[in-house]
ZAMARGU-4260 file (C-alpha; in steps of 0.2 Angstrom, whole numbers, plus 5000, padded with zeros to 4 digits):
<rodrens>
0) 5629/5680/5470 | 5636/5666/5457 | 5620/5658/5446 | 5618/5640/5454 | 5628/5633/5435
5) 5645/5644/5439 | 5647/5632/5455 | 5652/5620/5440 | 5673/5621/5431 | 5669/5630/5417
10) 5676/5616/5405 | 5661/5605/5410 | 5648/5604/5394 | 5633/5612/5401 | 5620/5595/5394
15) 5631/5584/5405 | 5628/5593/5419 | 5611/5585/5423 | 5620/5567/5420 | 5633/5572/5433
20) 5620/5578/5446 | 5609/5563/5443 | 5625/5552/5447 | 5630/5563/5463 | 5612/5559/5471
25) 5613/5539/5467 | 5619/5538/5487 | 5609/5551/5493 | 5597/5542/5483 | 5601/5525/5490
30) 5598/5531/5509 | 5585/5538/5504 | 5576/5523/5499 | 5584/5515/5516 | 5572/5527/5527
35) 5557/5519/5516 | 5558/5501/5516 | 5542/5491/5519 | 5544/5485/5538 | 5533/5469/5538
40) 5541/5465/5521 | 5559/5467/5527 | 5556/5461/5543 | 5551/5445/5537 | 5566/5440/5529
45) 5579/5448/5540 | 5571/5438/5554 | 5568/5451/5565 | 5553/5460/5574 | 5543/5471/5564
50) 5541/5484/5579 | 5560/5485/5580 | 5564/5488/5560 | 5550/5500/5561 | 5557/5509/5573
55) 5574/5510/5566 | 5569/5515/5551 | 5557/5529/5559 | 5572/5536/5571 | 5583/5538/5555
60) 5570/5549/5545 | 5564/5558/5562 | 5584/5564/5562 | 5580/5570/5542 | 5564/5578/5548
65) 5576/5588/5562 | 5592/5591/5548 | 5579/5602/5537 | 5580/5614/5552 | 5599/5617/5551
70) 5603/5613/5532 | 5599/5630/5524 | 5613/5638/5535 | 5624/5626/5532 | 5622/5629/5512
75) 5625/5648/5518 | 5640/5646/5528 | 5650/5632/5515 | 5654/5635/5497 | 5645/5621/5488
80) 5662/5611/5485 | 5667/5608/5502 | 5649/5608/5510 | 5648/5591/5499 | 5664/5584/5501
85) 5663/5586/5522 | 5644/5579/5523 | 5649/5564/5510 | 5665/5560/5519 | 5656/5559/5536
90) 5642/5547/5528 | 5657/5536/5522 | 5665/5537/5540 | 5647/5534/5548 | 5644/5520/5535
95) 5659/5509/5538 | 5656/5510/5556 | 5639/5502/5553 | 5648/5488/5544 | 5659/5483/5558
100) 5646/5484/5573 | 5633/5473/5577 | 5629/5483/5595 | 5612/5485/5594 | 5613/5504/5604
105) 5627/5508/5593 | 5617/5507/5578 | 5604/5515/5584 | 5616/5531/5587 | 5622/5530/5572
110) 5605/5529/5564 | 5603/5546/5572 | 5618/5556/5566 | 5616/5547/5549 | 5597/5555/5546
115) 5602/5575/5548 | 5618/5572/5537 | 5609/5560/5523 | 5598/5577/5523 | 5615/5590/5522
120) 5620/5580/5508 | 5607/5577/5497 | 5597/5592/5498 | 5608/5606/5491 | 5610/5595/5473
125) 5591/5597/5472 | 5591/5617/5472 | 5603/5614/5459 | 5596/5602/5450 | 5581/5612/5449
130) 5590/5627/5439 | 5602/5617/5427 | 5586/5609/5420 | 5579/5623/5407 | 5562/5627/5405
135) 5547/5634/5418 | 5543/5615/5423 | 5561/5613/5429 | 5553/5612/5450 | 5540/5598/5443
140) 5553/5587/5436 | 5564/5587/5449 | 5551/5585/5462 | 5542/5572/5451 | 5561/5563/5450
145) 5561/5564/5471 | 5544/5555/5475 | 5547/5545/5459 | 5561/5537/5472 | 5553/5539/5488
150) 5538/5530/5482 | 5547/5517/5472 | 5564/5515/5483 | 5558/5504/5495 | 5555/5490/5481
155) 5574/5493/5474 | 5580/5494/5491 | 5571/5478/5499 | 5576/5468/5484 | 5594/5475/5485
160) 5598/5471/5503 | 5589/5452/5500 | 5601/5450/5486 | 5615/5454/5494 | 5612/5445/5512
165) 5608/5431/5502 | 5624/5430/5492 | 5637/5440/5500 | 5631/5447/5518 | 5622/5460/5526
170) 5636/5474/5523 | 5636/5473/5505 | 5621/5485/5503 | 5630/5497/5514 | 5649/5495/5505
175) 5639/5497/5490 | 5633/5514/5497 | 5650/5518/5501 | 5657/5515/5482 | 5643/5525/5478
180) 5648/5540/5490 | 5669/5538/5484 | 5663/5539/5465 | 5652/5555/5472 | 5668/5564/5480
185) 5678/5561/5464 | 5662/5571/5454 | 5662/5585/5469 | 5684/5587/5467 | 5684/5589/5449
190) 5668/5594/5443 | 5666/5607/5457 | 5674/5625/5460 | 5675/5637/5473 | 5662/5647/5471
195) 5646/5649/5478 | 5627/5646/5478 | 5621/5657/5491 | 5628/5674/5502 | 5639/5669/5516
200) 5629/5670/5533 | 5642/5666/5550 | 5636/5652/5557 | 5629/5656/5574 | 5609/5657/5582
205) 5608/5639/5575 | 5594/5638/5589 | 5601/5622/5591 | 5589/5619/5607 | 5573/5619/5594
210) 5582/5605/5583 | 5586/5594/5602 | 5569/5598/5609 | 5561/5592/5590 | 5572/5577/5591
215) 5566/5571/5609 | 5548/5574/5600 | 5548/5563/5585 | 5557/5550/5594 | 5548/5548/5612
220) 5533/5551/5600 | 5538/5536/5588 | 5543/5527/5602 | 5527/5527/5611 | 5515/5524/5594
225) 5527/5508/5587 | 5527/5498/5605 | 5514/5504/5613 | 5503/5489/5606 | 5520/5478/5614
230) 5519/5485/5631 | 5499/5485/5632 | 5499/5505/5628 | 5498/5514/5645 | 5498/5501/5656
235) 5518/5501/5654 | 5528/5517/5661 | 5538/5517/5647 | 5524/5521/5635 | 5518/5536/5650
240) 5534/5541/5649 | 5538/5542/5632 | 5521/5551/5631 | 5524/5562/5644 | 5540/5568/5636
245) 5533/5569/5618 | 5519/5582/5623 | 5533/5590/5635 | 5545/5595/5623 | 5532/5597/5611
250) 5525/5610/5620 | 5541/5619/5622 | 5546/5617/5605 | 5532/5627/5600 | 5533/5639/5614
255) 5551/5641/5610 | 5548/5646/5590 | 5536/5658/5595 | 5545/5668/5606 | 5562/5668/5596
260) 5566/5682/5586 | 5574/5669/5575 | 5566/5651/5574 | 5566/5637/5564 | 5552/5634/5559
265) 5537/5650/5556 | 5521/5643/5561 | 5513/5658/5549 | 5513/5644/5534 | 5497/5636/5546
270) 5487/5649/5543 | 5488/5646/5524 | 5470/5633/5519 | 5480/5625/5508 | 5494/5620/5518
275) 5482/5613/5530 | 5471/5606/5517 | 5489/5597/5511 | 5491/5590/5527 | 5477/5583/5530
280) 5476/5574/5513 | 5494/5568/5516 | 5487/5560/5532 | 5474/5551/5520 | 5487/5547/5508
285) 5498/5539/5519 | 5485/5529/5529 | 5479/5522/5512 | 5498/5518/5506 | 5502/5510/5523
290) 5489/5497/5518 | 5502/5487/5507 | 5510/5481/5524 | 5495/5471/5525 | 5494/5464/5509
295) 5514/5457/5511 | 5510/5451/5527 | 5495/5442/5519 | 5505/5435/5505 | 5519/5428/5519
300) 5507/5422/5532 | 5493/5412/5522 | 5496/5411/5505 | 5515/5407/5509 | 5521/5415/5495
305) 5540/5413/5495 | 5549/5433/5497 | 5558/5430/5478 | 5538/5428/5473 | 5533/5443/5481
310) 5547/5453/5476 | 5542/5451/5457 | 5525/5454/5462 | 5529/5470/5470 | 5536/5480/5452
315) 5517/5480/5447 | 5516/5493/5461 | 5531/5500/5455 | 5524/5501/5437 | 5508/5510/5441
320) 5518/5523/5453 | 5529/5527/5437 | 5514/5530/5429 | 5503/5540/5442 | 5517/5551/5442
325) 5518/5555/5423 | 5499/5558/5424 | 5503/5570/5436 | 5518/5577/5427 | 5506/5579/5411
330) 5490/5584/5421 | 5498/5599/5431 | 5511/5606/5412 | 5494/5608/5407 | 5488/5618/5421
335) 5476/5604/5426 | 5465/5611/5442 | 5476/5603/5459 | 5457/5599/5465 | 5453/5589/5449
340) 5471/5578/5451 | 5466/5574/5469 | 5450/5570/5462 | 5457/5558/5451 | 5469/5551/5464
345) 5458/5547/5477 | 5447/5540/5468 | 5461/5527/5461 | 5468/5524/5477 | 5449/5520/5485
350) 5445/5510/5472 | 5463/5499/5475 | 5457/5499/5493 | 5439/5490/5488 | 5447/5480/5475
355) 5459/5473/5489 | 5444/5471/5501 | 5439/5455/5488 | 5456/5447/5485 | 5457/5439/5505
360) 5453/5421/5501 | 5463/5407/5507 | 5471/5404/5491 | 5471/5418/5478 | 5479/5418/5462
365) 5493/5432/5458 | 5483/5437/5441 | 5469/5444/5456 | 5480/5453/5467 | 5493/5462/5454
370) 5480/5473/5445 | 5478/5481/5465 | 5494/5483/5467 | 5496/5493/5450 | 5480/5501/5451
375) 5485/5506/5470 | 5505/5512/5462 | 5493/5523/5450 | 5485/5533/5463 | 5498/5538/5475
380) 5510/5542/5460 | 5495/5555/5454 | 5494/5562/5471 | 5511/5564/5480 | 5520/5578/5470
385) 5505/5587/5467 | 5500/5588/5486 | 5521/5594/5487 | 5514/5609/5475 | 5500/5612/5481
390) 5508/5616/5495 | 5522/5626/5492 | 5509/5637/5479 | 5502/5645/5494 | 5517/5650/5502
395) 5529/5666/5500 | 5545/5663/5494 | 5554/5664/5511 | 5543/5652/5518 | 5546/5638/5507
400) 5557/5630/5519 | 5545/5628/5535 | 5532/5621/5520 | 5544/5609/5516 | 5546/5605/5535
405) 5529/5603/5538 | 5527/5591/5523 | 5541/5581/5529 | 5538/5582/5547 | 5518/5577/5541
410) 5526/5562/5533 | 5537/5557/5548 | 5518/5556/5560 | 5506/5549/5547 | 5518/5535/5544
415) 5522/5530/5562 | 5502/5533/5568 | 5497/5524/5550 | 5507/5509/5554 | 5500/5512/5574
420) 5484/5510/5570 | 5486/5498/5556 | 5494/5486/5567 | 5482/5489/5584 | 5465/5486/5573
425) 5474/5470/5563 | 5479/5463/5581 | 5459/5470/5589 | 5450/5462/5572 | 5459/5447/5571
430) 5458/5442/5593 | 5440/5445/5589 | 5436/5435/5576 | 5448/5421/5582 | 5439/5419/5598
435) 5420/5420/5589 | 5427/5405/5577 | 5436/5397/5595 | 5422/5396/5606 | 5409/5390/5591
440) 5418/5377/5583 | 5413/5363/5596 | 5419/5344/5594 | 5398/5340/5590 | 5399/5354/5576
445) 5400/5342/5560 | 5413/5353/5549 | 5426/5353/5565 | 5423/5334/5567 | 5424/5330/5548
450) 5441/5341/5546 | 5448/5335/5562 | 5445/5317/5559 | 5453/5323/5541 | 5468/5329/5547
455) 5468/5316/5560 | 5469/5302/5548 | 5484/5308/5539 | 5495/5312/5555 | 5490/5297/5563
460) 5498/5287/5546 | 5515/5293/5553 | 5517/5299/5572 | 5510/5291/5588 | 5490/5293/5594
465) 5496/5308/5605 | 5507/5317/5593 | 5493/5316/5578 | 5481/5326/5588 | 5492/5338/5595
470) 5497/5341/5577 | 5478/5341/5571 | 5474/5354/5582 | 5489/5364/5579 | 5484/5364/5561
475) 5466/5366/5565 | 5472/5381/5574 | 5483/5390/5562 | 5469/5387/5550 | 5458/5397/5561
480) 5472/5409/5565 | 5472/5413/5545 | 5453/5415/5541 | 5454/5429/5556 | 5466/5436/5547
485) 5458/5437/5531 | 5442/5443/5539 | 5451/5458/5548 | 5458/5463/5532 | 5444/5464/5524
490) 5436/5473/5536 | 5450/5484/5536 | 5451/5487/5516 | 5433/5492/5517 | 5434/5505/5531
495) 5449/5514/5521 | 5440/5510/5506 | 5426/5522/5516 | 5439/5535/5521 | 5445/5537/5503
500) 5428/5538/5496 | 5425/5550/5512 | 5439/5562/5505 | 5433/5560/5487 | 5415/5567/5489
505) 5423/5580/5502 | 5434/5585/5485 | 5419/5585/5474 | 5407/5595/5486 | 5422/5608/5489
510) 5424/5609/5469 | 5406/5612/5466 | 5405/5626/5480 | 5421/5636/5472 | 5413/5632/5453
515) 5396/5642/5460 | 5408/5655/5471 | 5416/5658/5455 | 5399/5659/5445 | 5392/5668/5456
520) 5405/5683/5456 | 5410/5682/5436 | 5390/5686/5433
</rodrens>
């Protein structure tokens, strides 16, 4: 079998190598960072519903989740060379057909075939990646480089699309893409031989009815968790449904890979602690990161911040997810303990959630709210590629895949139910508290009657007698409408606040009880 650098013409320079690669992967990259734009920030100035941006954006990374199933036999059956030109050439052709619809359905379809082949395409230059970079920490770096982007693209990418709607049109982010994918070919044509990474396997037992049957799971299952707050959950037959169907093929899915002598995914890798101690803390993780929906919304609703504002604002986050993950590059080269990085991680991305819980006030300063946003950027960056290892430690060699799967496939749920939940106890708190403040803020109460005669008087200086009240309530109402929603939020800081601090003193009790295992048996 070739060494993964003989894939390379033999007249390349070895040290530009890692530039090229780096260069291939910008529209990987780029699409990437699409399947992780904020949805209540990109919502807001696309001026669309939230649920449906959501949804989009989770049907096209449920497809990645369902492409890691097939890629590996596709990187088996195709030298490298042509298995990249074919997958970038379809992006392109899949691309431009997004510029020239505006079908709703149509996108939605081509959302779904764009997921599994933005995963065929990017996925082999990591592999590569990972062995043209010398030294026993190549793995770290490249995987630090990978969440670097998915932690960070969705800043890039919402300030990207904004620029361009606003001063071309919405199809300049996706010819940009394009550009990006023909300068990729011309890399793959002249920097690229013949030869290849991996055996050749014939391409047949695909078990392509595993991949459907995971496809009708994650997108019944996204379906039902993003408008199930819409359609009054399961009052609506759609949500039934949808439900229905997710636990249905589920269910088979699961039947189907532990009967097959050949499946797609090994459900051995569950049995390892650490895997399922990664995925729990990945649900934790991604519950506390999904918090930052909240915060924009916040920033748009009541202290109408303009989006140019917020998009300065939100490189703070950015800045402290840069440095998270170098803390974590640095903490696990030196063979820091995984248990001690987590440690350190929670307790920043709890103390974020706290430090949020005090900023809600109806008109807060930005010098208050970007030290949460670094200090929230921190913590995630020292957690995510760490979990990623820690993960992939416990596992054999030919299971790394179905690791990765599960890590994906982990992201893909606690995302969707993150955002559920988020959404169903914003809308619960907030009713609440609305209707408290409603029914005791009376005419006789003295601080209704002083800001009503308030507001009142200023209307009534230039609209009719009728107007100026229906405008003073309005007002009076939007008011209240705001303070709800500060309230919830801070309710809702604080209980993730808990949940952090939950998972930290979990960690610390865990740590003591391997440090007197350990003490125990060495005396």
């Amino acid at each position: 079998m070739d060494t993964p650098n003989s894939i390379f013409n033999k007249w390349v320079p070895h040290n530009i190598i890692i530039s090229i690669l780096l260069i291939a992967l910008l529209p990987h990259l780029m699409i990437l960072m699409m399947f992780n734009m904020n949805s209540t920030f990109t919502a807001s100035f696309l001026d669309l519903e939230v649920d449906d941006i959501q949804f989009l954006f989770s049907l096209g990374y449920g497809m990645f989740v369902c492409g890691l199933f097939l890629h590996i036999r596709f990187f088996h059956y195709f030298n490298i060379r042509n298995y990249l030109l074919l997958m970038t050439m379809l992006n392109i052709v899949i691309l431009f057909i997004m510029t020239l619809s505006i079908n709703t359905q149509l996108l939605l379809v081509l959302r779904i075939i764009q997921g599994p082949i933005a995963i065929f395409e990017g996925c082999i230059l990591y592999p590569i990646l990972i062995h043209s970079i010398k030294g026993k920490n190549s793995r770290l770096i490249t995987y630090s480089f990978l969440y670097g982007f998915m932690l960070t693209g969705d800043k890039f990418t919402t300030s990207i699309v904004k620029f361009a709607i606003e001063n071309y049109n919405q199809n300049m982010i996706l010819y940009t893409i394009i550009v990006l994918h023909v300068v990729a070919l011309f890399i793959y044509v002249f920097f690229l031989n013949h030869n290849r990474m991996f055996p050749k396997i014939p391409l047949y037992q695909l078990n392509l009815p595993g991949v459907f049957l995971m496809m009708i799971t994650l997108t019944s299952g996204a379906f039902m968790l993003i408008y199930g707050k819409k359609n009054y959950w399961f009052e609506s037959p759609y949500i039934v449904g949808a439900f229905i169907i997710c636990i249905v093929c589920a269910g088979l899915f699961i039947l189907q890979q532990v009967t097959s002598k050949r499946p797609i995914y090994h459900f051995e890798v569950l049995k390892s602690k650490r895997v399922i101690a990664g995925v729990v803390m990945f649900f934790m993780f991604y519950l506390l990161r999904s918090s930052l929906s909240n915060i924009y919304q916040v920033m748009n609703v009541v202290w109408k911040w303009p989006w140019e504002y917020v998009l300065k604002i939100q490189y703070f986050n950015v800045a402290g997810s840069i440095l998270g993950l170098y803390s974590a590059y640095q903490m696990v080269k030196r063979n820091v303990n995984f248990l001690t990085i987590f440690l350190i991680g929670f307790i920043i991305l709890s103390s974020s959630m706290l430090y949020f819980s005090y900023i809600f006030l109806p008109d807060t300063r930005v010098e208050y709210v970007t030290p949460a946003l670094f200090l929230e950027g921190v913590g995630q960056g020292v957690l995510f590629a760490p979990l990623v290892l820690y993960m992939l430690s416990s596992a054999k060699p030919e299971f790394y895949a179905s690791v990765l799967q599960t890590g994906t496939a982990i992201r893909f749920w606690t995302t969707t139910i993150s955002y559920s939940l988020l959404q169903n106890g914003l809308l619960y708190l907030t009713t609440k508290h609305q209707t408290y403040m409603t029914t005791n803020f009376e005419q006789s109460n003295s601080i209704f009657q002083n800001q009503f005669d308030t507001l009142f008087s200023k209307n009534n200086m230039t609209h009719l007698s009728d107007e100026s009240t229906s405008l003073t309530v309005g007002t009076l109402k939007d008011k209240l409408a705001n303070q709800a929603l500060l309230i919830s939020n801070i309710e809702i800081f604080r209980i993730l606040f808990a949940i952090g601090f939950t998972v930290v003193i979990v960690l610390i009790i865990y740590k003591l009880y391997r440090f007197f295992i350990t003490k125990k048996y060495t005396t």
